[in-house]
N, C-alpha and C positions, 0 to 999 in steps of 0.2 A: 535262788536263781540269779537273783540280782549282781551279788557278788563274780560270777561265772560272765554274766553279759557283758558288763563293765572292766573287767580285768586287765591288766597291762596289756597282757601276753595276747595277741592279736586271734593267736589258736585257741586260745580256751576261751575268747569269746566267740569264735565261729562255732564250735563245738557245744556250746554252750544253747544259743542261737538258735542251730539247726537240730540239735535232737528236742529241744522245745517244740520247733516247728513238725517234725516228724511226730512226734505225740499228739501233736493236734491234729496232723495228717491221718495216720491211722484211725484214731477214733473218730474223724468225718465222712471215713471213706465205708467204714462200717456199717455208719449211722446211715449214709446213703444207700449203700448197695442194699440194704436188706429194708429199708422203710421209704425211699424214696421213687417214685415210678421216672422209668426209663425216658430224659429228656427232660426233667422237671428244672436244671439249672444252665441250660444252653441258652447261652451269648448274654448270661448276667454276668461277665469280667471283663473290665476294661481292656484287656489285650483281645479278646475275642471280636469286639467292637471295632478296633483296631484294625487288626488282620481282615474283617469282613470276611464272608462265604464261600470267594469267587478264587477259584487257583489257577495262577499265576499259568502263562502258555509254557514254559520252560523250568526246570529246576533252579537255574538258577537267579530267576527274578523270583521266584518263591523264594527263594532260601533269603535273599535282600529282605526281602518284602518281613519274614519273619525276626530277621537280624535288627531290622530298625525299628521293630513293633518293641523288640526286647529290648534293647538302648532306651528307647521313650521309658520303659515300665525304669528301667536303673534309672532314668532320671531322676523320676517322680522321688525314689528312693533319697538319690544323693538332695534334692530340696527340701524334703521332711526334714533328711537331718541336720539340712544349713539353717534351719529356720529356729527353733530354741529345743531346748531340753528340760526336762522334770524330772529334777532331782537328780541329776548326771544321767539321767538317760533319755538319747535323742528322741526326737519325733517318730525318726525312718523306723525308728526297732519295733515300732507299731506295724509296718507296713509285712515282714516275710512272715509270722504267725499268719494274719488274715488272710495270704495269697497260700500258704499250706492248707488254710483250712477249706476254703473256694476249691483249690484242685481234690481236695479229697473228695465234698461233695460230688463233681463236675464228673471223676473219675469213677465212684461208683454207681451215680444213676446213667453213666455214657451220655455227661450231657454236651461232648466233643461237637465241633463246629462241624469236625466231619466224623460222625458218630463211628465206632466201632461195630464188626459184624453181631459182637453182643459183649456183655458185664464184664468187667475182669473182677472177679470174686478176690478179698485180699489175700495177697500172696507174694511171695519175692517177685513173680512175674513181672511186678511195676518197674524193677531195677532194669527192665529189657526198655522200658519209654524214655523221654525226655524231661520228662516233666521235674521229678527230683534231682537232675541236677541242672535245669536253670536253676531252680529254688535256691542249689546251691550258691550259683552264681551269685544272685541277688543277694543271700545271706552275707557272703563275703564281700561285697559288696556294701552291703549297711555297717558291717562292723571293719570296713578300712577307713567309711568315714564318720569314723563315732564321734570325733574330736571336731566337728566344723562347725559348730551350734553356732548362732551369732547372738542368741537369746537363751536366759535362763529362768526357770520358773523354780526357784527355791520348795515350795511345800504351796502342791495344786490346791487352788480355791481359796490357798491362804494367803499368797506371794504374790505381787505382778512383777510379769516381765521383767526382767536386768538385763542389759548392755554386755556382751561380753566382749573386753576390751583385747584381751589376748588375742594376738596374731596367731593363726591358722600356719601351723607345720603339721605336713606330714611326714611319717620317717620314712625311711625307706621300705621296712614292712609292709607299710600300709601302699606302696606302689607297689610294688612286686603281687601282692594280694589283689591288688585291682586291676592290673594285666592278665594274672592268674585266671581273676574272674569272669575279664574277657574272652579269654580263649575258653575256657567251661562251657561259656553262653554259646559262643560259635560252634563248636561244637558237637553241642546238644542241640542247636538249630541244623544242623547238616543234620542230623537223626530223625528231628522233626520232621523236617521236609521230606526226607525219603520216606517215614513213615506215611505221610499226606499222600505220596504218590504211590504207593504200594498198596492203599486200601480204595484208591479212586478206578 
């Protein structure tokens, strides 16, 4: 898998990335839906904290409101990875496995800020939400900026920390990927939001 994450080719590390994350998604959404009781993982993610309970008087102060809760989550993202790597791989590539796994659970015990009228049992049905393609976002996201590490940890527990003295380019791939990811996020937040208001 390592091989796939790390790759030149910007795509075959997205790809790479996100069907990882999608595997861990499915088998949490399972593990939820069918052993988890309805509401057992409501407002343990940082974006739900975030966003708080309370909707917005107008769509479009909702839609902001959701747009910069998801800017803050890329942040987090692009700092993981400016911060070091083990073993050529950034910190951020930590971060979209654990947000696939949080929405799988979240999703099949309905543990939504604003719950659904009940389960969505697994199904392609999820491709009709938002949720897998911020993930996207974010995915493309981590792997535009896989190259920003300022630190590196050769071989964990064995190595400390090194200096990476290399200046930070990115090519143009990795802009174009990260505008891409933009507009993904926006979006998927317009869906969000009209979803918010269409079950409220």
């Amino acid at each position: 898998m390592r091989k796939f994450v790390c790759h030149k080719n910007i795509i075959i590390r997205f790809i790479g990335l996100y069907l990882m994350g999608l595997l861990i998604f499915i088998a949490a959404w399972y593990l939820s839906f069918y052993l988890f009781p309805e509401g057992l993982m409501r407002d343990t993610s940082l974006a739900s904290k975030l966003a708080g309970s309370d909707i917005s008087v107008s769509i479009g102060k909702e839609l902001t409101r959701i747009f910069i809760v998801n800017l803050i989550m890329s942040t987090v993202i692009v700092l993981f990875n400016l911060s070091f790597r083990v073993n050529k791989i950034p910190l951020g590539y930590l971060i979209p496995p654990i947000w696939f796994l949080l929405y799988g659970l979240i999703l099949g015990s309905n543990s939504f800020t604003f719950a659904m009228a009940e389960r969505i049992a697994p199904s392609l049905s999820v491709l009709g939400r938002s949720g897998l393609y911020e993930l996207a976002a974010y995915t493309l996201i981590t792997v535009s900026t896989y190259n920003i590490s300022r630190f590196e940890i050769k071989a964990l527990f064995k190595t400390n920390p090194e200096k990476i003295n290399k200046p930070v380019v990115l090519r143009r791939q990795q802009y174009i990927a990260l505008i891409l990811a933009l507009i993904i996020l926006f979006v998927s937040n317009i869906k969000e939001t009209l979803m918010i208001y269409n079950q409220t």
